[in-house]
C-alpha positions in Angstrom: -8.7 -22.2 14.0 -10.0 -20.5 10.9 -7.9 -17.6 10.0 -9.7 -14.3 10.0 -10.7 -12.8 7.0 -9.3 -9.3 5.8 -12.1 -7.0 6.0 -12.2 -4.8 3.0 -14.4 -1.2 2.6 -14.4 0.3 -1.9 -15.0 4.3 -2.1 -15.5 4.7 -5.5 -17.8 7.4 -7.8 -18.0 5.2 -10.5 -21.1 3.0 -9.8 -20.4 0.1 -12.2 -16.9 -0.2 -11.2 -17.9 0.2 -7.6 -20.6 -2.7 -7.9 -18.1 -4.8 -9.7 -15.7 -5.0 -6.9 -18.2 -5.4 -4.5 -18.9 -8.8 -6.4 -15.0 -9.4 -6.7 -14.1 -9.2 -3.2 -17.5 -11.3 -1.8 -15.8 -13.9 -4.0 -12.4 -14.5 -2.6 -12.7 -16.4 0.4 -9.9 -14.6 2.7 -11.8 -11.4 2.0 -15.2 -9.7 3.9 -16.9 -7.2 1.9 -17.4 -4.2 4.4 -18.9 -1.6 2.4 -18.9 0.8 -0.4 -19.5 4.0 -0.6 -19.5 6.6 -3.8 -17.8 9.3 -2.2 -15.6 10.0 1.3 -18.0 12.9 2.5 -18.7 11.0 5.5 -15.3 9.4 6.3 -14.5 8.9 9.5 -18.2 8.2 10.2 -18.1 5.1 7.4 -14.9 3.8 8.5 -15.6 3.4 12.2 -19.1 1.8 11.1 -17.1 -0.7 8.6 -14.2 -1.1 10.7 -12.1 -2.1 7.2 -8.6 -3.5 7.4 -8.1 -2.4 3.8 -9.4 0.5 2.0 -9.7 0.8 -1.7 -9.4 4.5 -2.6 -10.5 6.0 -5.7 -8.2 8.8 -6.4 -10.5 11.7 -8.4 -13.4 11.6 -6.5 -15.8 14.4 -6.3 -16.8 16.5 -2.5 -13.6 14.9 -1.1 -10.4 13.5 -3.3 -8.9 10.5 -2.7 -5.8 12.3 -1.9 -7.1 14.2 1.0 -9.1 11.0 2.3 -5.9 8.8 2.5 -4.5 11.7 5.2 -8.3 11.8 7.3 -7.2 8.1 7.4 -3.5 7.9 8.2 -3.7 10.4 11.0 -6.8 8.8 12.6 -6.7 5.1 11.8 -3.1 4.9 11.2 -3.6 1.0 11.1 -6.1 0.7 8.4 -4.5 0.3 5.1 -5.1 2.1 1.9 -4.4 1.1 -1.3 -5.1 4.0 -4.1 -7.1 3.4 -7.8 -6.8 5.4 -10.9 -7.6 5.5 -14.3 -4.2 7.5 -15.0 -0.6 6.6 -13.3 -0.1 10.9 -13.0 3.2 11.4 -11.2 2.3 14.5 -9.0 -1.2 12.0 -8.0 0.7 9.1 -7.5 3.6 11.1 -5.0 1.1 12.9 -3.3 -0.6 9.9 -2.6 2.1 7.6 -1.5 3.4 10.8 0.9 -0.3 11.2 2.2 -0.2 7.5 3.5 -1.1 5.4 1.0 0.5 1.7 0.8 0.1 0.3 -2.9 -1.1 2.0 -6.0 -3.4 0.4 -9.2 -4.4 1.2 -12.1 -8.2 0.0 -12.3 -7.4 -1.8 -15.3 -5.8 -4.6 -13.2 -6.8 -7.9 -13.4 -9.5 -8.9 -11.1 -6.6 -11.8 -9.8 -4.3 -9.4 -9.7 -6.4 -6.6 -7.2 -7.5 -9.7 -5.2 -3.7 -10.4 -4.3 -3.3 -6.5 -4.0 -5.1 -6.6 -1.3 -3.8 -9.8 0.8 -0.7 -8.1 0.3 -1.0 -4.6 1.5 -3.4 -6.3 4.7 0.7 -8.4 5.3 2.1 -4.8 5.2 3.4 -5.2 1.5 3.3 -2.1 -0.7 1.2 -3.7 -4.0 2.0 -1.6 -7.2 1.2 -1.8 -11.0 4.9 -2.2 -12.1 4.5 1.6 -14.4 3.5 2.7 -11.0 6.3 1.4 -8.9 9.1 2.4 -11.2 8.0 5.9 -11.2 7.5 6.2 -7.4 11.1 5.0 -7.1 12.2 7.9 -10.0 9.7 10.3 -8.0 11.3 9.4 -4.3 15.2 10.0 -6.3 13.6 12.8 -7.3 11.9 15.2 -4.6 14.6 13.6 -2.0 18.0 15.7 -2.1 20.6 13.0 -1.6 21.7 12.7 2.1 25.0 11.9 3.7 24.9 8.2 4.4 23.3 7.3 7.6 24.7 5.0 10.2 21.6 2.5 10.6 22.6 -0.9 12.2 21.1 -3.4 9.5 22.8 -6.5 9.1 23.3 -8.4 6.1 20.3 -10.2 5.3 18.3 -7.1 6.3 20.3 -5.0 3.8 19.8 -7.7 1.0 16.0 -7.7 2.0 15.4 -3.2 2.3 17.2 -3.3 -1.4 15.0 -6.1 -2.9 11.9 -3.7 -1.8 13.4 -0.7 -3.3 13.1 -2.7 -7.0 9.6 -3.1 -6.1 9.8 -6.8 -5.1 7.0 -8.0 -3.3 7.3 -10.3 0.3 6.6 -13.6 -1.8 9.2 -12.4 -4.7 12.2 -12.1 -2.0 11.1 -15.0 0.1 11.7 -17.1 -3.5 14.7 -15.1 -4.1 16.0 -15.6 -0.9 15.0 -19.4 0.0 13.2 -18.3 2.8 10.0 -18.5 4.3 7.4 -15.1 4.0 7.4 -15.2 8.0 10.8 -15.2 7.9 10.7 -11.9 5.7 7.9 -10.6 7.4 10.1 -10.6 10.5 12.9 -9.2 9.2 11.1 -6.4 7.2 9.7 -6.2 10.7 13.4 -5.1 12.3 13.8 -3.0 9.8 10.7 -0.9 10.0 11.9 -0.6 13.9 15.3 0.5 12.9 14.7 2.8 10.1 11.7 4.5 12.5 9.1 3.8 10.0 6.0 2.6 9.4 5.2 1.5 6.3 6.8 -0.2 3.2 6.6 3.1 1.2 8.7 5.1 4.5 11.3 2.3 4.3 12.1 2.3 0.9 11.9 6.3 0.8 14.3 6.5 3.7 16.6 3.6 2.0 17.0 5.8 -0.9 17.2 9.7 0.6 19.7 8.1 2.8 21.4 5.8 0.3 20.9 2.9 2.8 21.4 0.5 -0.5 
């Protein structure tokens, strides 16, 4: 059975980058190049014609910013994933974004490789980051999240080990290889967590794990 391809929709102003990641993504086999559009005027209209499993977002664009396009599409297609693009890693951008919805954040000076597996990685339910990025969502979480009394949340062990692995910004195939386990087998138990914690996203868990000092 072949294994469906992630379907994957660019909004991006900048023409030339825009064009250049149409031609990236038609060349990675696991990926379907959707659309792409240079601004997020039309939305909702765009998506439900596309029907992407992945967004890439550009964060300054003009009519519409990325910022307020990420929460159009986590209140009304809570399943699609967005992953945000910027020239700049801003801390006030990159907070607001990640609390809007989004799931991984780039710089658009990543490596072409590099946004490929970006990709395949937020479609699994990762949270893909440029390492700047993720170190200063973690600082920006510690930050604008007063320090809670410790909350009584039923995780065992191996969960525990797993919640604090994401926390330091590892990715699913970084604690599977840390762990000597399979990526199912952390997919499953990032899984249990998500349902205990009452989240729904990578970005929720590890906000919750540190407001609540879970790790």
């Amino acid at each position: 059975m072949n294994k469906k391809k992630i379907r994957v929709c660019i909004f991006e102003d900048n023409s030339a980058l825009r064009n250049s990641l149409s031609v990236l993504i038609r060349s990675d086999s696991e990926l379907e190049f959707a659309g792409a559009f240079p601004n997020a005027i039309k939305l909702a209209d765009d998506i439900k014609e596309t029907k992407p499993d992945v967004i890439l977002m550009d964060i300054g664009m003009p009519g519409i910013s990325g910022i307020e396009a990420v929460k159009i599409v986590h209140k009304n297609f809570p399943e699609i994933k967005v992953v945000m693009q910027t020239v700049f890693d801003d801390d006030d951008k990159v907070f607001h974004s990640v609390c809007a919805g989004a799931v991984g954040y780039l710089l658009k000076k990543t490596a072409p490789l590099q946004f490929l597996e970006a990709i395949k990685e937020a479609a699994a339910g990762g949270a893909p980051m440029t390492p700047s990025i993720a170190v200063k969502v973690l600082q920006l979480f510690r930050t604008h999240h007063a320090p809670a009394t410790k909350s009584e949340v039923d995780l065992s062990a191996r969960e525990k080990e797993i919640l604090s692995s994401l926390t330091n910004g590892s990715s699913y195939k970084m604690i599977a290889a840390e762990l000597s386990i399979s990526i199912d087998t952390v997919r499953f138990h990032i899984k249990n967590i998500y349902e205990k914690l009452h989240v729904h996203s990578m970005t929720e868990a590890v906000a919750k794990a540190l407001r609540d000092k879970l790790v």
